[in-house]
N, C-alpha and C positions, 0 to 999 in steps of 0.2 A: 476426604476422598477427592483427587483430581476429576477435574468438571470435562470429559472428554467432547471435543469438536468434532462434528462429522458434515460431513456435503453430500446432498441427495441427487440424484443425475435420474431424472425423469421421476416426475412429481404427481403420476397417475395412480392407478387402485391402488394397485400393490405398494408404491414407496411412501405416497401421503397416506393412506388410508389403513396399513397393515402394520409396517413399521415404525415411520417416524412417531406416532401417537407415545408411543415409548418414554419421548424426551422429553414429551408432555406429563406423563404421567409419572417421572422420576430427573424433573429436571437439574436436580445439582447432580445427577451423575453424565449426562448427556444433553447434547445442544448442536442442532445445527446449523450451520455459521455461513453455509453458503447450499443454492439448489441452481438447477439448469432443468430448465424446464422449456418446451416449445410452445405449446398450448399457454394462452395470457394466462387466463382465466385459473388457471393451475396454478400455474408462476405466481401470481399473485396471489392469489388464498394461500397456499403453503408461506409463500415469505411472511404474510401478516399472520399469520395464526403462529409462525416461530420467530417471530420479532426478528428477522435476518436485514442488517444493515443493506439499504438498496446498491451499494456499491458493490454485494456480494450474490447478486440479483443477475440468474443468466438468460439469455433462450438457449444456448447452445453449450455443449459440455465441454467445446475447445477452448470459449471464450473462459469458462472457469477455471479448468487447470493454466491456462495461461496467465491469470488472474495470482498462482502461486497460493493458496488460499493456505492458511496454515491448522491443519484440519491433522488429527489424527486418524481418520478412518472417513471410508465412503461407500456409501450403498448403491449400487448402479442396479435400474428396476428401468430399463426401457425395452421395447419392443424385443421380442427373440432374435433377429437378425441386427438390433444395435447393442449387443452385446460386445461382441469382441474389439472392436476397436476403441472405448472408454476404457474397457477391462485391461489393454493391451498398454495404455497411455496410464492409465492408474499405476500399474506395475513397473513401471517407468520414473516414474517419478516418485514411487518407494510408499507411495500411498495400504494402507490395508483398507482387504477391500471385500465387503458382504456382496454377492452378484447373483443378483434372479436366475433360478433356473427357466427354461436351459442355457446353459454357459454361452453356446452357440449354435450355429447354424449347419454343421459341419463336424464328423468326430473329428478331421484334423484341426479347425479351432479350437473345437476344446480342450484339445491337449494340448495345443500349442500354449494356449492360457494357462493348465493348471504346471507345463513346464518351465515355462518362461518365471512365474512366480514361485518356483521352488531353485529355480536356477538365481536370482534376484535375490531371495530371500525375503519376499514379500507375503505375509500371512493373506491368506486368500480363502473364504469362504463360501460357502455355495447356501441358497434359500432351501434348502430342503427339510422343510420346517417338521414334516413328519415325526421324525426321528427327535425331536424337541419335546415332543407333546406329551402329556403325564400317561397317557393311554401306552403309547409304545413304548414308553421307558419302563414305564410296572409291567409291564409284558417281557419286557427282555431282562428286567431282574430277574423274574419267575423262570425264564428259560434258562436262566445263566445259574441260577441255583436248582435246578437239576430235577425241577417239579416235576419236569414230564419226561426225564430220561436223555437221553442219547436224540437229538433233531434227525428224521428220517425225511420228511416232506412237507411241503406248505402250500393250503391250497389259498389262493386271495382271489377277489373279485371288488373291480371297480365301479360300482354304478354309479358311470357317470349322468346318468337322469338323459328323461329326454327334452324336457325344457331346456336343461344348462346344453344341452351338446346341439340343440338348436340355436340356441344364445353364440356360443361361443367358435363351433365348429363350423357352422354351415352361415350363419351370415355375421360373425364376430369377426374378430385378428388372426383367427385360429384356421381358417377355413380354409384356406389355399397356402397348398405345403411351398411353393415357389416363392410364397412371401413372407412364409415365418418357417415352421418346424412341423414334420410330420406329428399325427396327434398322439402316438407310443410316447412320444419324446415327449413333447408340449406339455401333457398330461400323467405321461405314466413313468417320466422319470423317477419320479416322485418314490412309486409303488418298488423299481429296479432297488432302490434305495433302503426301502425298508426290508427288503432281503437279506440285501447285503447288510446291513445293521443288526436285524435278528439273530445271523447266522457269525457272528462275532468277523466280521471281514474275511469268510473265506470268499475262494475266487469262485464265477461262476464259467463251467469251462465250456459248452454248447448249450447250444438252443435253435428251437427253430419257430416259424410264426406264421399264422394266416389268419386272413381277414379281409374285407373290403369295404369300399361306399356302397352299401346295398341298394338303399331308399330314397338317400333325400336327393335323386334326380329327376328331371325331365318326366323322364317314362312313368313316373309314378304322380304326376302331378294333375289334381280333378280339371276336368273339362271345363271351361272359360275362366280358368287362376289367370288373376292377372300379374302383373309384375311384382305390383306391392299390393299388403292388406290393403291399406289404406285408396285405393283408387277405384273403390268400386265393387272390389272384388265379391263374388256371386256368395263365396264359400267364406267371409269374415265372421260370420257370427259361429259357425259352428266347423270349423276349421281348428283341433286341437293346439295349432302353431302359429294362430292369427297372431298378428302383433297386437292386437287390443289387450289382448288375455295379461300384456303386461299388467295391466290394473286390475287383475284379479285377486279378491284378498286371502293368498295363498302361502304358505312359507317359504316357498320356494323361489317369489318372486320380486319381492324387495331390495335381495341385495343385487339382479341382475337390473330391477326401475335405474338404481341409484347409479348404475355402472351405463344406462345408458341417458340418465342426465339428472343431476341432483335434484329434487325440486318437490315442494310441494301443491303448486300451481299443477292440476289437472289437468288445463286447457295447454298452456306452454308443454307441457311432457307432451302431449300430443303430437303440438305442432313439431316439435322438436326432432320427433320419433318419424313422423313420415316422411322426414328428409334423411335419415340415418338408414343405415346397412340395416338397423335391426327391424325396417318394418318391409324387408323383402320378402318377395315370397320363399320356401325356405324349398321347394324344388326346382327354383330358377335362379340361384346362385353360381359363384365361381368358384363352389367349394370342390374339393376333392377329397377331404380326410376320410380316413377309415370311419365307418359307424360302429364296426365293432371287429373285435381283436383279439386272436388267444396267444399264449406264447408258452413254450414246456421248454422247463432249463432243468440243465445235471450241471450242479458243483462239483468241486473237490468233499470225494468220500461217499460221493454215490448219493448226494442228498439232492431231492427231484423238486421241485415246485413249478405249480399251475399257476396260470395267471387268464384272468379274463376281463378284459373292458367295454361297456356294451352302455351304447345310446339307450335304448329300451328298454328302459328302469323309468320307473315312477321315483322310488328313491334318490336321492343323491349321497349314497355314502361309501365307505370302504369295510367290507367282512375278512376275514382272516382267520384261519385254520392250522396250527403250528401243532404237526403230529410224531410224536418221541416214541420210545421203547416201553416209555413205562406209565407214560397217560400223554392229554392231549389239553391245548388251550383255542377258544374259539371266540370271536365276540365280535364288534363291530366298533369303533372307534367312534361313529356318533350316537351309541348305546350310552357309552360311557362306563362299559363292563364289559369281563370277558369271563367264562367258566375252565375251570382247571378239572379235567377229568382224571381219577386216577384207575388205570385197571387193576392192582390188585386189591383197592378197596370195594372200587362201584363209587367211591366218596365222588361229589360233585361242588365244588365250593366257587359260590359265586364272588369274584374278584369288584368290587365297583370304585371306579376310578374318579378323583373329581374333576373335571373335566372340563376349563371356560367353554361358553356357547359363542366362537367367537368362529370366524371364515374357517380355521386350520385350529381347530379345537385347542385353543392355545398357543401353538404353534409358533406363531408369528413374535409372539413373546416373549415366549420362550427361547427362541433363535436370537433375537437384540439381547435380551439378558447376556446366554453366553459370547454374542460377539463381542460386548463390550469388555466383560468378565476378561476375555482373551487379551483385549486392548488394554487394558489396567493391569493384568498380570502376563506380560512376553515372556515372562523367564521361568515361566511353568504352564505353556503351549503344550497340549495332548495331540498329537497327530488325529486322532479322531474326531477331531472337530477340523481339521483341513481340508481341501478340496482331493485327495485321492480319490477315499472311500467314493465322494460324490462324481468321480471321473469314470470308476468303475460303472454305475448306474447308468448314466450317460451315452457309453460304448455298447452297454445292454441293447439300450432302447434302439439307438440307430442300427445294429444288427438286426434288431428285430425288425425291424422296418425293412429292413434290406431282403429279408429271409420271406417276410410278407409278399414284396414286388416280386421277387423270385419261388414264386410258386412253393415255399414252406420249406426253402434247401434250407438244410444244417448247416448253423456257422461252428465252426471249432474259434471259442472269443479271443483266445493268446493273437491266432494269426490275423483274426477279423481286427484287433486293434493294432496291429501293425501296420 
């Protein structure tokens, strides 16, 4: 098997921690041979942990493709607004290329991207790891062989937790839509995606959306909160959103410790944390994202599906409800099962999935498998693993945002992506 080269372009959660592990974990099929990273301390753990010659060693992602690096493929995992311009230079220089959703900042970037790479000829794929994961695939076998009849409706729901959308929304990368991606997009391309995947790629033809930042403002914030946990503040010990609560021994909060500083030093987490966005107070931020979010779409053939995203879960996972003519299937994706109901029996059969315990329940892995898979076999490329399908998702989400701001008007999606 040829030993494929790849270059990582920002060497944060997602690219060190989600993906590259991959090359580690099947290295004569994968290796990568050059990263660009800003942050040292990135940069240099990723080159040491993948043995990358320091001459292939970047901060900046111009200085690498200038570099000419002789890489068969590239994962670009930087910031939602440094998307497009890697993406756009990738495709340029004929690179294939895995790229972090959201693609961009903008539906007119994103199509400029996934056009530009079909006009080029550039295989281009999108992280929409969902649609990867052993859970959604035995779910859409099951749909595709006719368990439940004829697809009338799909009801989904996002809980995004309220610790993660505290973490991530209100004083994370996520919070302020001016500097990255509104949070339908950020978050719930994801969920646009696995619609369209379940429902074999038809189009979705309207929708409309509402929602807003209810909570985590000003107006709601206790009498003498001060700016951050950490300074005093009256309400730190029993404040559901204190920054302390990081070191609570919970499951929900270890993988957000490690995203805001690796360590097993107690006291350095600490210190580290009260100089970081994440020990602000979380009704005195610069966020603006929605806290919660519905959206009702009609396909092609009259098939309807509900969607809901809601800070105010204690959980953090995805349910799903995919209802036919002739039974229905329901489950939860970090259940790791889902049940096939059939109406003319009453039969109820429970489906259990094996499922890694991993960020995107596999996901992550399962996406580097088939990119490479892709990379090693060009001459038998499924368009369904290209960046379309995930362009359509994409278009979803920023209409829905659109329809959001504008008071719940109906988009018709053909001319809304126009």
């Amino acid at each position: 098997m040829k030993q494929l080269k790849l270059g990582l372009i920002g060497a944060g959660e997602r690219g060190a921690n989600c993906y590259a592990p991959y090359a580690l974990k099947y290295p004569l099929e994968v290796k990568f041979t050059c990263v660009a990273e800003p942050i040292d301390e990135r940069r240099e753990r990723f080159a040491a942990n993948h043995k990358i010659d320091g001459a292939m060693v970047f901060r900046n992602w111009k200085d690498m493709l200038a570099a000419n690096p002789d890489i068969d493929g590239v994962i670009i995992a930087t910031q939602d607004r440094e998307h497009y311009e890697p993406a756009m230079a990738c495709i340029q220089k004929g690179y294939s290329i895995l790229l972090e959703k959201p693609m961009a900042e903008s539906v007119e970037k994103t199509t400029e991207i996934v056009r530009t790479a079909k006009e080029k000829g550039v295989f281009l794929m999108v992280c929409h790891v969902l649609r990867y994961t052993p859970f959604f695939k035995a779910m859409k076998e099951d749909i595709d062989r006719g368990v439940i009849g004829e697809v009338k409706s799909i009801h989904h729901i996002e809980n995004i937790g309220y610790w993660h959308f505290a973490h991530s929304f209100v004083r994370g990368n996520w919070r302020n839509t001016k500097e990255t991606t509104p949070m339908i997009v950020a978050k719930c391309c994801h969920d646009m995606d696995i619609f369209n995947f379940l429902l074999n790629g038809r189009k979705c033809k309207k929708l409309s959306s509402f929602g807003s930042l209810s909570y985590f403002t000003k107006e709601n914030m206790p009498e003498g909160a001060t700016a951050k946990c950490m300074d005093g503040c009256p309400h730190n010990k029993t404040c559901i959103y204190s920054a302390y609560k990081y070191l609570d021994d919970r499951k929900d909060r270890q993988n957000f410790r490690d995203i805001v500083m690796r360590t097993d030093d107690k006291q350095a987490f600490l210190e580290h944390l009260k100089e970081s966005n994440y020990s602000r107070c979380v009704y005195q931020c610069d966020n603006d994202a929605a806290d919660h979010q519905v959206i009702n779409l009609e396909y092609e053939d009259g098939v309807t599906v509900s969607f809901q995203a809601s800070a105010f879960t204690m959980d953090i996972l995805r349910e799903t409800k995919v209802m036919g003519t002739k039974g229905e299937i329901e489950g939860s994706i970090e259940d790791d099962e889902y049940e096939i109901r059939d109406y003319g029996t009453g039969n109820v059969t429970k489906v259990k999935v094996h499922t890694p315990k991993t960020l995107h329940s596999g996901g992550d892995e399962c996406i580097m498998a088939q990119f490479t898979s892709c990379l090693l076999n060009p001459d038998h490329l499924d368009e369904k693993y290209g960046a379309m399908m995930s362009l359509e998702g994409h278009v979803m989400a920023y209409a829905a945002e659109y329809s959001r701001v504008h008071n719940g008007e109906v988009l018709e999606l053909e001319q809304f992506a126009k």
